[in-house]
Structure formats: structure tokens, C-alpha cells
C-alpha positions in Angstrom: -28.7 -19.3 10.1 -26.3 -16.7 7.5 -27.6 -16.9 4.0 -25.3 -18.9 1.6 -25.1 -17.4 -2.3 -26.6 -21.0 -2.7 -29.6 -19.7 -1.3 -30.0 -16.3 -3.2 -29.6 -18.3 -6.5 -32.3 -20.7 -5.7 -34.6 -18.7 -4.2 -33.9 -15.3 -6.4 -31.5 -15.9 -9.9 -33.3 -18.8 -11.4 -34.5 -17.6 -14.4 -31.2 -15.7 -15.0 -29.1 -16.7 -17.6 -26.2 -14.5 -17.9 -23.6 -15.0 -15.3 -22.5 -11.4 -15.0 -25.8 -10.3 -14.9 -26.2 -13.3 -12.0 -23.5 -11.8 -10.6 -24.9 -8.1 -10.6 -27.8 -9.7 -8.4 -26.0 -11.0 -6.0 -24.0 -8.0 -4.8 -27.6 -5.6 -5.1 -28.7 -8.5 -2.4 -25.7 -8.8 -0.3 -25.7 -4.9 -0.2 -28.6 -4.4 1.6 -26.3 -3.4 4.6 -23.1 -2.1 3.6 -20.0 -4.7 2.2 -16.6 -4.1 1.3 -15.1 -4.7 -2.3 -13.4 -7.8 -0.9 -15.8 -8.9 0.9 -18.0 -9.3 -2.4 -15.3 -10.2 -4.2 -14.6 -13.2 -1.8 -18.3 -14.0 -1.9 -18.4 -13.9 -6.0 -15.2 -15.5 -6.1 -13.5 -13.2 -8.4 -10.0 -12.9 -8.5 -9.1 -10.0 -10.5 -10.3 -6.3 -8.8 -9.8 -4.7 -12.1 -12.5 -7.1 -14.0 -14.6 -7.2 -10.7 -14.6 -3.7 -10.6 -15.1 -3.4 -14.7 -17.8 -6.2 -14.9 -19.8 -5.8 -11.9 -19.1 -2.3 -9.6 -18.8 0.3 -12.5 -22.3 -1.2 -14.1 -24.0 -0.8 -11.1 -22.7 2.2 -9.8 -22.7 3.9 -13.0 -26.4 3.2 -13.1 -27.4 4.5 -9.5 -28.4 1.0 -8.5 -25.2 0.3 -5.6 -23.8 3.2 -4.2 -20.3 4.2 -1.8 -20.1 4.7 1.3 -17.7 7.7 0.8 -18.1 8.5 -2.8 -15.9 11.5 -2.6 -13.1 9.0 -2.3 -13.3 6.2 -4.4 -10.6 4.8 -3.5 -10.5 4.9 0.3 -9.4 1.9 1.6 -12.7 1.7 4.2 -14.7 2.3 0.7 -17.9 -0.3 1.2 -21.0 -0.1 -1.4 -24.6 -0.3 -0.3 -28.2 -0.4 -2.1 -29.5 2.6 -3.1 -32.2 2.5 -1.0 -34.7 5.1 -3.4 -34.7 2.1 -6.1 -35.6 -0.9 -3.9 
């Protein structure tokens, strides 16, 4: 049976407050195996890529926690962000 983001809040985000933040968690757990911008995006249900990518990807990326797939091209469109694996 797939988990459902209704899962990962109950059983992970309880205690967290901030929605962004919330959000943050989400995509570090979906990311254990390697997920497309849309795909997360789909899953978050964000409609705008430049907020998704300003609010949620650049954070976590900037801070080592998500990483590409092919991070000498950004913008590829096969681009998909994992975990980094040294932090979890």
C-alpha cells in the first residue's frame, strides 16, 4: 500500500507548525529515492514553480539537505532531487 502525504503528516509533521517548513519535510521524505520537480510539486500541491522552487527547493538545496540529480545542469529537463544521503 503507497504512502499518502496523509500519512507522513500523521505519523512524522505533527508537532510542526509552519506550513513551509511542513512542506520542507515532506519533499526530504518523498526524496528518499529520487522525484522530479513536478512530481513534488503535484504531491505538495503547489502551483507556481517559481515560489515552489523559492520556498521549498532553493532552502533545501542551498543548505545541502536535497540534492540534483545532475547538478551541473540545473535546469535539465530530467533534473530529479534526492536526499543527501551523508545527513540522514
Amino acid at each position: 500500500m503507497p504512502v499518502t502525504l496523509a500519512d507522513i503528516d500523521r505519523a512524522h509533521l505533527r508537532g510542526i507548525e509552519d506550513k513551509e517548513e511542513r512542506g520542507k519535510q515532506k519533499i526530504l521524505y518523498l526524496c528518499d529515492t529520487p522525484q522530479t520537480r513536478k512530481k513534488l510539486m503535484v504531491l505538495l500541491d503547489v502551483k507556481s514553480k517559481k515560489t515552489f522552487f523559492r520556498v521549498y527547493l532553493k532552502p533545501l538545496l542551498e543548505s545541502g539537505r536535497l540534492l540534483m540529480t545532475h547538478p551541473d545542469q540545473p535546469s535539465i529537463s530530467t533534473q530529479e532531487y534526492i536526499r543527501n544521503p551523508e545527513l540522514f
